[in-house]
C-alpha positions as CSV (number, residue, x, y, z in Angstrom):
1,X,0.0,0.0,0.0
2,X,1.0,3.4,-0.3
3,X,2.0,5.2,2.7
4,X,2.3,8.6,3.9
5,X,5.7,7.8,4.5
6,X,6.2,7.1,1.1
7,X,4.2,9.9,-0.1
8,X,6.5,12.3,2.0
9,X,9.5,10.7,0.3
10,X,8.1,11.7,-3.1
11,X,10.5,14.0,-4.9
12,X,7.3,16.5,-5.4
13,X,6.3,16.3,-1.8
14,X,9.9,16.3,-0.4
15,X,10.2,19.6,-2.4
16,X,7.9,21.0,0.3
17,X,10.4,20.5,3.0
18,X,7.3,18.8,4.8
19,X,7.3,18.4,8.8
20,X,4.5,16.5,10.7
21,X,3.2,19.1,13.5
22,X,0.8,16.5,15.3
23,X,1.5,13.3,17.3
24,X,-1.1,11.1,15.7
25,X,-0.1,7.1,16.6
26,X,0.6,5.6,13.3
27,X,0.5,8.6,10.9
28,X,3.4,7.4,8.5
29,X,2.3,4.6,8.4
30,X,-1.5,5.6,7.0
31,X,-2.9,4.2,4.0
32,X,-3.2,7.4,0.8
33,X,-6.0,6.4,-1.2
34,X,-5.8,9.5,-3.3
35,X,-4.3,13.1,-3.3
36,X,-6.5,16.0,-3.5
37,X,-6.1,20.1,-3.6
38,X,-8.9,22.5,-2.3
39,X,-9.1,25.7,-1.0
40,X,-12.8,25.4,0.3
41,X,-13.5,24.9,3.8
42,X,-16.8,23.1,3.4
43,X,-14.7,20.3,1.3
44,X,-15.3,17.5,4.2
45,X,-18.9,16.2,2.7
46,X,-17.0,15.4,-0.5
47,X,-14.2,13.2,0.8
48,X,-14.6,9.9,0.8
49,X,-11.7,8.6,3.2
50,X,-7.8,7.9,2.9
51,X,-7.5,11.4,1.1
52,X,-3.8,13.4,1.6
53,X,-5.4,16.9,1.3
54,X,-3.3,20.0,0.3
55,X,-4.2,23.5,1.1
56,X,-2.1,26.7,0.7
57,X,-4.3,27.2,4.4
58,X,-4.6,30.9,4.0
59,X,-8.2,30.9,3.8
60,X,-8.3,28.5,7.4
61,X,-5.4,30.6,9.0
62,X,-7.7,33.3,8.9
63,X,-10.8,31.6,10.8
64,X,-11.3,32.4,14.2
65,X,-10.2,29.3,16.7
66,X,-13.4,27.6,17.4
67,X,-14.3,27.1,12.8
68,X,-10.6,25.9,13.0
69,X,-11.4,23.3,15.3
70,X,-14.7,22.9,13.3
71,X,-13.0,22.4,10.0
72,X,-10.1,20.0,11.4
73,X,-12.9,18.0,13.4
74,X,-14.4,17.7,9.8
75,X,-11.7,15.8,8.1
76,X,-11.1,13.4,11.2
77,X,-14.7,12.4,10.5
78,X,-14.3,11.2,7.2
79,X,-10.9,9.4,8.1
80,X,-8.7,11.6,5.8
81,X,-5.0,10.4,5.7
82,X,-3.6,13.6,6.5
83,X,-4.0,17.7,6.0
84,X,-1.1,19.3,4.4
85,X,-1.1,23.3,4.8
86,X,1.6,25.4,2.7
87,X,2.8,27.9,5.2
88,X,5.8,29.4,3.3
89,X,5.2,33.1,3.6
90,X,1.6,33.0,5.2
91,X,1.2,35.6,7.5
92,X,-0.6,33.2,10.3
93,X,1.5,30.4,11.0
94,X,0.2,27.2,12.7
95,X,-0.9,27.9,15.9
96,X,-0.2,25.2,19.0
97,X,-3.8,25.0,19.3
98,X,-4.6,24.3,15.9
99,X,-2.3,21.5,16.5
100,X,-3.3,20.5,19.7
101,X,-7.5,19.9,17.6
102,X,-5.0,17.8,14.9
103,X,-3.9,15.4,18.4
104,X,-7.7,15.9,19.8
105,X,-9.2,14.5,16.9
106,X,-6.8,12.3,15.3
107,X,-5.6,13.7,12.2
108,X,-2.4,14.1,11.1
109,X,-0.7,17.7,10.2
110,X,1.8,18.2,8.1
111,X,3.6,21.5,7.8
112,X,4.7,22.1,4.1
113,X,7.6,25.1,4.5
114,X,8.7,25.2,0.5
115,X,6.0,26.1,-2.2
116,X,5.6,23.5,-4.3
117,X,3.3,23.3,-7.2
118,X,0.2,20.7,-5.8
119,X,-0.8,19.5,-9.3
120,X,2.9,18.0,-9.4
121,X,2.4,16.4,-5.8
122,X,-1.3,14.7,-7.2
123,X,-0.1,13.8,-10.4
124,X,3.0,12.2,-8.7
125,X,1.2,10.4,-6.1
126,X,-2.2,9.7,-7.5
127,X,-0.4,8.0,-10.4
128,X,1.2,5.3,-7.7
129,X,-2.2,4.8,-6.0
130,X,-4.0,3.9,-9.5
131,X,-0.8,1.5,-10.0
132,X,-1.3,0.2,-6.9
133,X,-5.5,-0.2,-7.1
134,X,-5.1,-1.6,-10.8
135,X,-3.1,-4.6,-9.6
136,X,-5.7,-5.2,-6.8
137,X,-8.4,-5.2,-9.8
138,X,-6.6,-7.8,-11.5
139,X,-6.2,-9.8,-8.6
140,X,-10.3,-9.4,-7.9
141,X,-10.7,-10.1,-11.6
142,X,-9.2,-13.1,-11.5
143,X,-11.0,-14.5,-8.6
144,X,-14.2,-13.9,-9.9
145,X,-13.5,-15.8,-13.4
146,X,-11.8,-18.5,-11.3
147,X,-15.2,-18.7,-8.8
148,X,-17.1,-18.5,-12.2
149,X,-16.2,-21.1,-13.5
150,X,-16.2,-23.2,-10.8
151,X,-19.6,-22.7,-10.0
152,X,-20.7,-23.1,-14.0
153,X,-18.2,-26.5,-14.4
154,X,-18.2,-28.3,-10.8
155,X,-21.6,-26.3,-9.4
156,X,-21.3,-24.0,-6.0
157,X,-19.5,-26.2,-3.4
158,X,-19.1,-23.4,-1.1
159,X,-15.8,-24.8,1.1
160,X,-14.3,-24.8,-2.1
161,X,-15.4,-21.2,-3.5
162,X,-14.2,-20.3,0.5
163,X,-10.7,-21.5,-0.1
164,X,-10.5,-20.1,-3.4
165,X,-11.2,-16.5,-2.2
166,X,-8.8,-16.8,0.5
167,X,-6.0,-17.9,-1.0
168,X,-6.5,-15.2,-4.0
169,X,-6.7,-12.7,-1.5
170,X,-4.3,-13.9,1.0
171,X,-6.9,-13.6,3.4
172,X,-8.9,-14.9,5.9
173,X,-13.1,-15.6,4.9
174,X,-16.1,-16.4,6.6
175,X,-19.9,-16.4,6.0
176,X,-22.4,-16.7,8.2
177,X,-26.0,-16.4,8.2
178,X,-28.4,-13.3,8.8
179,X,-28.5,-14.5,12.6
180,X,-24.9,-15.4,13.2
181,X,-24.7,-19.0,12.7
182,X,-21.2,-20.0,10.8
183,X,-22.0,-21.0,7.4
184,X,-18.5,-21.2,6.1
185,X,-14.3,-20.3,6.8
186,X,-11.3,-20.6,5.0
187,X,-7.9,-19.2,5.3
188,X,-6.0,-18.2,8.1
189,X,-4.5,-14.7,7.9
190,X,-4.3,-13.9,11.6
191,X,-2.7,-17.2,12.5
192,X,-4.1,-19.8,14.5
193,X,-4.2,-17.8,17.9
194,X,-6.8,-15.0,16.3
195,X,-8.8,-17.3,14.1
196,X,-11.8,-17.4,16.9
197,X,-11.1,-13.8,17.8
198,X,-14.9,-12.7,16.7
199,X,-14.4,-8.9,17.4
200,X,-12.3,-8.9,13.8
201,X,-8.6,-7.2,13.5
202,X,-8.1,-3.7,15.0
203,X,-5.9,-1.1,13.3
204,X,-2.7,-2.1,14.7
205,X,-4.0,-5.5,13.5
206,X,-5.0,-5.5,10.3
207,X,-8.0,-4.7,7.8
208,X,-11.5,-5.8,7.8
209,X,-14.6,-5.5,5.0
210,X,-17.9,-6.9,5.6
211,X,-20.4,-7.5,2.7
212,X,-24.4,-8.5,2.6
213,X,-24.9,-11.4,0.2
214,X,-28.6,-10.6,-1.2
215,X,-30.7,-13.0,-2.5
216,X,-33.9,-11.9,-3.9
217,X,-34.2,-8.9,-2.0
218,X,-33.1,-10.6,1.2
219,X,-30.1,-10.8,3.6
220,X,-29.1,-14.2,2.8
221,X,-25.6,-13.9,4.2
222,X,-22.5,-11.7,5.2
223,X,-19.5,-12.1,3.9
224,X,-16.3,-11.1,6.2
225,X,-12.5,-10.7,4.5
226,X,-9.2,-10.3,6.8
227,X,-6.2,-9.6,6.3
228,X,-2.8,-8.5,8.2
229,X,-2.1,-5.7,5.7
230,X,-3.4,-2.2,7.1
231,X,-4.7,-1.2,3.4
232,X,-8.2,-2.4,3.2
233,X,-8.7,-1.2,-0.2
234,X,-8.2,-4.7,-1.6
235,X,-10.7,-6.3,0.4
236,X,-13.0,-4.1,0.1
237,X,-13.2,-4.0,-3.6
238,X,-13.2,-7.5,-3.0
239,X,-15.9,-7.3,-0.4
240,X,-18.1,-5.0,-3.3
241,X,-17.1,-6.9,-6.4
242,X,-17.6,-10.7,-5.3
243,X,-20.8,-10.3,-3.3
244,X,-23.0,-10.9,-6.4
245,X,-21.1,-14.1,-7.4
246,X,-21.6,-15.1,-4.1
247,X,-25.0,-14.3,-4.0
248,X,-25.3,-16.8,-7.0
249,X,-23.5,-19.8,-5.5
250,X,-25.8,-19.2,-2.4
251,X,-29.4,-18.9,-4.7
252,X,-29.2,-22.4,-5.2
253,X,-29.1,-23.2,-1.4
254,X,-31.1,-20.1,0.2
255,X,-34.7,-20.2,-0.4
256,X,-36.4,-17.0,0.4
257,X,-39.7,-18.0,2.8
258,X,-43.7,-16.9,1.7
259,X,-43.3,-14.5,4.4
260,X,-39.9,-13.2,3.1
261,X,-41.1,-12.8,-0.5
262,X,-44.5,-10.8,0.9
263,X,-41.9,-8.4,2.8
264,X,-40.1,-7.9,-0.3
265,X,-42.8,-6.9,-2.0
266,X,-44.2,-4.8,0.4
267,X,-41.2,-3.1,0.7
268,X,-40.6,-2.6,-3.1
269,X,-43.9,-1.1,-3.1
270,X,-43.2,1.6,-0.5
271,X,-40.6,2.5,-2.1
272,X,-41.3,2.7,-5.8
273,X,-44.1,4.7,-4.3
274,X,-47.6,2.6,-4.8
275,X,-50.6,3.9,-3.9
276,X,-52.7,2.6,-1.0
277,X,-55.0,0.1,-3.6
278,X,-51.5,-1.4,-3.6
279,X,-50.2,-1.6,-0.9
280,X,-53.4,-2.3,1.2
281,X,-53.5,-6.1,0.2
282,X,-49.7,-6.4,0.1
283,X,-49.9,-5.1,3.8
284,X,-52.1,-7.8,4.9
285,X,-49.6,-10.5,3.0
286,X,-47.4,-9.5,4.9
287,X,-49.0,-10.2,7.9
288,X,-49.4,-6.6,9.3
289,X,-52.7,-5.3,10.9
290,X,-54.2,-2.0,9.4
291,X,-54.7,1.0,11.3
292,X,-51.1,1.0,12.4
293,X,-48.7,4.0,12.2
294,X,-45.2,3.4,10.4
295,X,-42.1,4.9,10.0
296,X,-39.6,4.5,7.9
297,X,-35.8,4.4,8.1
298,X,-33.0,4.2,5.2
299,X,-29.6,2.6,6.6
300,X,-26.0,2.9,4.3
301,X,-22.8,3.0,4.2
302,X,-20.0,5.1,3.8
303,X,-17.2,2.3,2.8
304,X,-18.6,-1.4,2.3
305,X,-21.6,-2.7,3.3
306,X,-23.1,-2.6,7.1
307,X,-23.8,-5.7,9.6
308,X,-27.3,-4.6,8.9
309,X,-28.2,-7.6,10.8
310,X,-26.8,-6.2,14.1
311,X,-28.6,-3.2,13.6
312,X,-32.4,-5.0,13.1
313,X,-31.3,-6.6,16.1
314,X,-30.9,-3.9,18.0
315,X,-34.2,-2.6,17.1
316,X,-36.2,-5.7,17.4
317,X,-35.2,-4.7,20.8
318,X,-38.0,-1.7,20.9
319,X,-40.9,-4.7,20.3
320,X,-42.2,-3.2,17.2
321,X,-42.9,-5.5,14.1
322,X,-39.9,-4.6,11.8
323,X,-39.6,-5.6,7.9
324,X,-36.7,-4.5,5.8
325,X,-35.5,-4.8,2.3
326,X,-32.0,-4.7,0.9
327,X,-31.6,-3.2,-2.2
328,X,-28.1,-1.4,-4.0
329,X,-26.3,-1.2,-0.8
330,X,-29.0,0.3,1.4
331,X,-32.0,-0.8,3.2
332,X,-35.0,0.3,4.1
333,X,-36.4,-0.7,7.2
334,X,-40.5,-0.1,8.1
335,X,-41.6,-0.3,11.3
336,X,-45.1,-0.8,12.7
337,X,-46.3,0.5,15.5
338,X,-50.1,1.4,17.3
339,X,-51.1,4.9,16.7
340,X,-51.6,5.9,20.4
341,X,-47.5,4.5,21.3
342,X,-46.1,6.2,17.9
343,X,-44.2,9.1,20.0
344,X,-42.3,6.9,22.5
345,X,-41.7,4.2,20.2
346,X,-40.0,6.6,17.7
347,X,-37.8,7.8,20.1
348,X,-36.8,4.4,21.5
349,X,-36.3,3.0,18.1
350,X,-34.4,6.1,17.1
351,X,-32.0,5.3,20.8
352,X,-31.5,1.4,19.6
353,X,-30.4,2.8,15.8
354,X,-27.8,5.0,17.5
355,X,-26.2,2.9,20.0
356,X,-26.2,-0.2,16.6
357,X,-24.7,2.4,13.9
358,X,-22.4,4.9,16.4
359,X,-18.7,3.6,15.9
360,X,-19.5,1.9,12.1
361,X,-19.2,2.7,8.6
362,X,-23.4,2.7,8.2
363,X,-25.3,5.6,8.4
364,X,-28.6,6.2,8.7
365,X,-31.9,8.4,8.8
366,X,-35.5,8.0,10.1
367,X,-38.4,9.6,8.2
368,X,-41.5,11.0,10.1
369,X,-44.5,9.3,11.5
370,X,-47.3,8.6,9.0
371,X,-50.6,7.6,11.0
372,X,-51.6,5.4,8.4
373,X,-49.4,2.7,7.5
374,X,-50.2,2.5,3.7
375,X,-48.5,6.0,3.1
376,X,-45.2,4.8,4.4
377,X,-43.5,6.1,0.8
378,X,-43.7,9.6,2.6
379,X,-41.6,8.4,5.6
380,X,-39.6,7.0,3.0
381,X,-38.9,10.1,0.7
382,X,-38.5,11.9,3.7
383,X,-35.5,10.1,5.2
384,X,-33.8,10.2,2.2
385,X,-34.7,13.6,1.7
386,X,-32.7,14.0,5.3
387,X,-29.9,12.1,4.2
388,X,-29.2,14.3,1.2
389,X,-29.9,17.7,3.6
390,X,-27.7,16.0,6.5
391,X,-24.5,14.6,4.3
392,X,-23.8,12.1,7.2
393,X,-20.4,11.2,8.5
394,X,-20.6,7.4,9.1
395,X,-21.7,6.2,12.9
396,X,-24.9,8.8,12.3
397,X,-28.3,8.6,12.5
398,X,-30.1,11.4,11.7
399,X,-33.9,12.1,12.3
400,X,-36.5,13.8,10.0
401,X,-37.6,15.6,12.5
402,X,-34.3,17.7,13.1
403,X,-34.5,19.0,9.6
404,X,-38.3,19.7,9.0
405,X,-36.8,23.7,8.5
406,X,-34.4,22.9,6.2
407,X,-36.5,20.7,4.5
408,X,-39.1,23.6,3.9
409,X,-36.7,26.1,2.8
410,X,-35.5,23.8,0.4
411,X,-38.8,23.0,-0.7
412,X,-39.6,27.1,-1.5
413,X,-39.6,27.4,-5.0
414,X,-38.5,30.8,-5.1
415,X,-35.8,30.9,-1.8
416,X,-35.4,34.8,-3.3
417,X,-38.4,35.1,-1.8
418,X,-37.6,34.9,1.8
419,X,-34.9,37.7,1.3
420,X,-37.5,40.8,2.8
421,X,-38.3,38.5,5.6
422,X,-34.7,38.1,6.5
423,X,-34.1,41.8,6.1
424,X,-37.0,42.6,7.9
425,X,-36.5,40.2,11.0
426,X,-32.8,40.1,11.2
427,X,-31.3,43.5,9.5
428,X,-29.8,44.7,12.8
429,X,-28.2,41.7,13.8
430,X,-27.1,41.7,9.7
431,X,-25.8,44.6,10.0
432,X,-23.5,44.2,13.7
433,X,-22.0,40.5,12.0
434,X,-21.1,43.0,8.9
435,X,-19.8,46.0,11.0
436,X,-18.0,44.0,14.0
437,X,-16.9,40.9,12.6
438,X,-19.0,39.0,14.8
439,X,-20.6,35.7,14.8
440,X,-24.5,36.5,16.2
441,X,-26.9,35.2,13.4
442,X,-24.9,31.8,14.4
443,X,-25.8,32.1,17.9
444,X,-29.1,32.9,17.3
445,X,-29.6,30.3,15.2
446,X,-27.6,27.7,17.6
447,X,-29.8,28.7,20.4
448,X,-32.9,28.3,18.8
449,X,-32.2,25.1,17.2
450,X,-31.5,23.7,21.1
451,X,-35.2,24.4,22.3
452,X,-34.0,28.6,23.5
453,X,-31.5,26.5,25.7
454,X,-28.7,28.6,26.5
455,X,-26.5,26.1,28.5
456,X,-26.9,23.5,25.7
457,X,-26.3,26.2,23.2
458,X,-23.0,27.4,25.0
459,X,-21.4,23.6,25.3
460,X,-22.0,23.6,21.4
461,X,-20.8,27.1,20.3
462,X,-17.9,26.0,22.9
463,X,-18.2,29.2,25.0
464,X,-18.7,30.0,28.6
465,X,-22.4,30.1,29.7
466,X,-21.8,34.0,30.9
467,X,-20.1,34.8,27.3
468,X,-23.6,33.1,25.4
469,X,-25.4,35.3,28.3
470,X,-23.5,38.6,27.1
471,X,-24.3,37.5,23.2
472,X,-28.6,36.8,24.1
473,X,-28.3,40.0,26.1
474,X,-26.6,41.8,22.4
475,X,-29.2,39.8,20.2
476,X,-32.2,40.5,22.4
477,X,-31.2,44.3,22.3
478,X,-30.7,44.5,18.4
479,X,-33.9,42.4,18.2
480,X,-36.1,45.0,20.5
481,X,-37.1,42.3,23.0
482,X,-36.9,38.8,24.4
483,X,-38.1,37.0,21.0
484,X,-39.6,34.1,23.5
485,X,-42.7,37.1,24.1
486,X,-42.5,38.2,20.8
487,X,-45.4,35.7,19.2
488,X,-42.9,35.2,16.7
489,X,-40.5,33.0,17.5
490,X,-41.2,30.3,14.4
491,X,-40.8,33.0,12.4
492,X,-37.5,34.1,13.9
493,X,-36.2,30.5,13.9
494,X,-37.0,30.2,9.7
495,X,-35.7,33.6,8.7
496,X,-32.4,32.6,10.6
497,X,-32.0,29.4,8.9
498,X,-32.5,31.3,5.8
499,X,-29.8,33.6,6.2
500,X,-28.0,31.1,7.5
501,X,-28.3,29.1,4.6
502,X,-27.4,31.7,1.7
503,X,-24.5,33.2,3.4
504,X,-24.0,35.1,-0.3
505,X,-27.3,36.9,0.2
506,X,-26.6,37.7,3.6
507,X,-22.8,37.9,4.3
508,X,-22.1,36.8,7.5
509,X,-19.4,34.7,9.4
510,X,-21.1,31.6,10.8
511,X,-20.5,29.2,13.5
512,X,-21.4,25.5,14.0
C-alpha cells in the first residue's frame, strides 16, 4: 500500500520541505488512497476517506479558533490520511492550538515550508495509487473468473469457493447467516491464535470488509475478508465486487420463505411509491394489521456494506414489528407500530439505531410518522430527503424531525423570496455581523435550534455560559425584546436558517 511515508518521500512532496506538527499514533504509516487540492472549507462532505489533502491554508489561517477546530474535526470524521497546509510566507502560522485539535481528533498535520506546485504532488502520487488499485483489480478479476467457472463447471461447493477466495486474496473468509450462525471459513490470515477472535482485527492488527450477500431482496448472508495488511482497499473492492457471485453460488441453497417474498414486495412497493390500492392487500400478505402507524428508516454506508443484521437486532429490541428490504447497498427498514405509542416508540427505536450504527461505517436516517401505515412512501422520501440535507459522517443517525426547517426552505420554489423577511427580522443583527466581525446570526440560530437552551447552546458554540449570556443580552437588544414574548419565534427561527443558509445573500461569518 502506499504510505504517507512514502508519499513524504516523493520527490514533489519532499520539495515542500514537509514536517509533521501532530503526534497522531501511526501517521506514517496511514494508507493514501488519493491526493487532493482545495481551498474550500466546506470540502469535508466530499471526501470519501484515505485522502492526503493539500491546502495553501490561507483561507483556514484566517478563521477564528473555534471554525478551525470545526474544520479539522471535519476531516477526522471522514478518516482523511492527512492535512497538508503550505505555510511558506503566510502571515498566520500554525498555531499550537490548531495542532493540539490535529492530536484531539486524530488527524495528522503536516507542515509544508517550501511552495511547491500541488498539481505535481497529485499527479505524482495519484499516479502510484492507481498502480497500486489496478493490480488489486486484476487480482479481484481473477477471482471472480476462477469462482465462475467453478460454479458453472463443478456447481457451487461453497468450502471450495471459500478457499479459493482466501488464498486469492491472501486472506482470511467467513460467511455466516443473517443471525450469526457459521456458514463457512477458509484461510487463516491472523494465525491460529486469532482465528476465533470474533471482534475482527483492530488497526494495529490488520484490515477488515464486511459484505451482505442478497438474494432476492433478502439478507441471505454476510461475507467477512481479513487480512494483516493495514490497506483495506483490496478487500474491500473484493468485499463489493464478489458479493454478487456469491449471492449466486448461495441462490441455489437459500430459499427465500412466503413470508420473506410478501416483505419484499411490500417493501418494493413503498418504495417505488404505490398507492394505498396497492399496498393495502400487500400489507395484509405480509402479515401486518391495518390501522397501524409506520415509519420509515434508510440505513447505508459510507465504505462497504453494514452488519445490517446487528442493527435489526438492536431494534427488534424496541418490540415493534420490523420488515426491511435490501436493495443497491442500502436498506429500508419499516416499522409498525399502534397509533396511540407512535411518539415513544419513535424515540426508543431512534436510541436502539444510534447505540447499533455509532462507531461503524453505516449511516442512517429515520423519516416522520405517517398515522396510516399504507402512506409509508412519505416516511420513506422523507428520510432520504434528510440524508441528502444531513450529508452524514458514518456512525450517524439522523432524524427527519431535526431537519423539518431545512427541508421547507428547500422546498420554496422561489428561496429569493424569503430575502424581505430576512431583512426585515434580522437587518440589525445583519448589520452588527457585517460592522463587527462577529458571529450572532450563528448564535441565534444555535440557540434556537436547542429548544431557546442557552446552556446546551453554550457547550456547542464551545463558550462560557456568561459569554452566550453577554451574546442573548446583544441579540435581544438589536432584536427590540426577548423574542420568546415576541409571538414570533417560528418565524424568527425560519428567517435565521435562511440567512443562515445563503450566506452570499446575507454575508455573514457563521458558527457551528
Amino acid at each position: 500500500m502506499i504510505t504517507l511515508a512514502t508519499v513524504l518521500e516523493s520527490q514533489p512532496l519532499a520539495a515542500a520541505d514537509p514536517v509533521v506538527r501532530s503526534s497522531v499514533p501511526g501517521t506514517l504509516e496511514r494508507a493514501v488512497r488519493w491526493v487532493h487540492s482545495s481551498e474550500v472549507l466546506e470540502i469535508a462532505p466530499l471526501l470519501r476517506g484515505g485522502e492526503l489533502l493539500l491546502s495553501g491554508g490561507e483561507a483556514l489561517l484566517a478563521l477564528p479558533p473555534q471554525e478551525q477546530e470545526n474544520y479539522i474535526r471535519s476531516l477526522a470524521g471522514r478518516k482523511i490520511a492527512a492535512l497538508a497546509l503550505q505555510t511558506a510566507g503566510q502571515a498566520a502560522p500554525m498555531s499550537e492550538w490548531l495542532i493540539a485539535a490535529a492530536n484531539e481528533y486524530g488527524l495528522p498535520l503536516i507542515d509544508l515550508r517550501a511552495v511547491v506546485p500541488f498539481v505535481d504532488v497529485a499527479e505524482a502520487v495519484n499516479r502510484m495509487v492507481v498502480n497500486e488499485q489496478a493490480a488489486a483489480h486484476v487480482v479481484v478479476d481473477d477471482a471472480s473468473r476462477r469462482i465462475a467457472r467453478q460454479i458453472t463447471d463443478r456447481g457451487p461447493n461453497l468450502p471450495v469457493i471459500l478457499e479459493m477466495l482466501a488464498t486469492s486474496l491472501e486472506a482470511e473468509v467467513s460467511l455466516t447467516a443473517p443471525d450469526g450462525s457459521p456458514l463457512g471459513r477458509a484461510g487463516s490470515a491472523f494465525g491460529e491464535a486469532d482465528a476465533t477472535d470474533a471482534a475482527g482485527p483492530s488497526h494495529e492488527e490488520g484490515s477488515q470488509a464486511v459484505a451482505g450477500i442478497v438474494v432476492g431482496g433478502q439478507l441471505a448472508a454476510q461475507l467477512t475478508l481479513r487480512s494483516p495488511s493495514r490497506d483495506p482497499f483490496l478487500l474491500e473492492l473484493a468485499a463489493d465486487r464478489l458479493s454478487g457471485i456469491l449471492a449466486l453460488a448461495l441462490a441455489q441453497a437459500f430459499r427465500p420463505t412466503p413470508a420473506q417474498v410478501a416483505d419484499a414486495r411490500l417493501l418494493e412497493t413503498v418504495i417505488e411509491g404505490g398507492d394505498a390500492a396497492i399496498i393495502g392487500p400487500l400489507w395484509l400478505q405480509a402479515g401486518l394489521q391495518p390501522g397501524l402507524a409506520a415509519v420509515v428508516a434508510v440505513f447505508r454506508t459510507s465504505g462497504r456494506e453494514a452488519n445490517f443484521s446487528t442493527v435489526e437486532r438492536a431494534v427488534r429490541l424496541a418490540g415493534v414489528t420490523v420488515k426491511s428490504h435490501q436493495r443497491d447497498g442500502e436498506r429500508a427498514v419499516l416499522f409498525t407500530v399502534a397509533r396511540t405509542e407512535a411518539h415513544a416508540v419513535r424515540d426508543a427505536l431512534l436510541r436502539a439505531a444510534r447505540g447499533a450504527v455509532g462507531g461503524s461505517e453505516g449511516f442512517a436516517a429515520f423519516g416522520p410518522t405517517v398515522a396510516d401505515g399504507l402512506r409509508a412512501h412519505e416516511s420513506y422520501v422523507e428520510a432520504q430527503e434528510t440524508i441528502r440535507l444531513g450529508t452524514p459522517a458514518a456512525g450517524d443517525v439522523l432524524d427527519a424531525m431535526d431537519f423539518l426547517g431545512r427541508r421547507i426552505l428547500d422546498a420554496v420554489p422561489d428561496p429569493g423570496f424569503l430575502d424581505s423577511y430576512v431583512e426585515s427580522g434580522l437587518a440589525e443583527v445583519l448589520e452588527w455581523d457585517r460592522k463587527h466581525g462577529t458571529a450572532l446570526l450563528g448564535t441565534l440560530l444555535c440557540w434556537l435550534d436547542s429548544g431557546c437552551n442557552t446552556t446546551a447552546s453554550a457547550v456547542t458554540l464551545n463558550v462560557e455560559r456568561q459569554t452566550m449570556h453577554k451574546r442573548l443580552s446583544k441579540i435581544q437588544a438589536l432584536l427590540g425584546g426577548d423574542p420568546r414574548t415576541s409571538g414570533r419565534l417560528l418565524t424568527l427561527h425560519i428567517v435565521a436558517a435562511a440567512a443562515a443558509a445563503t450566506p452570499a445573500a446575507h454575508p455573514v461569518r457563521r458558527t457551528s
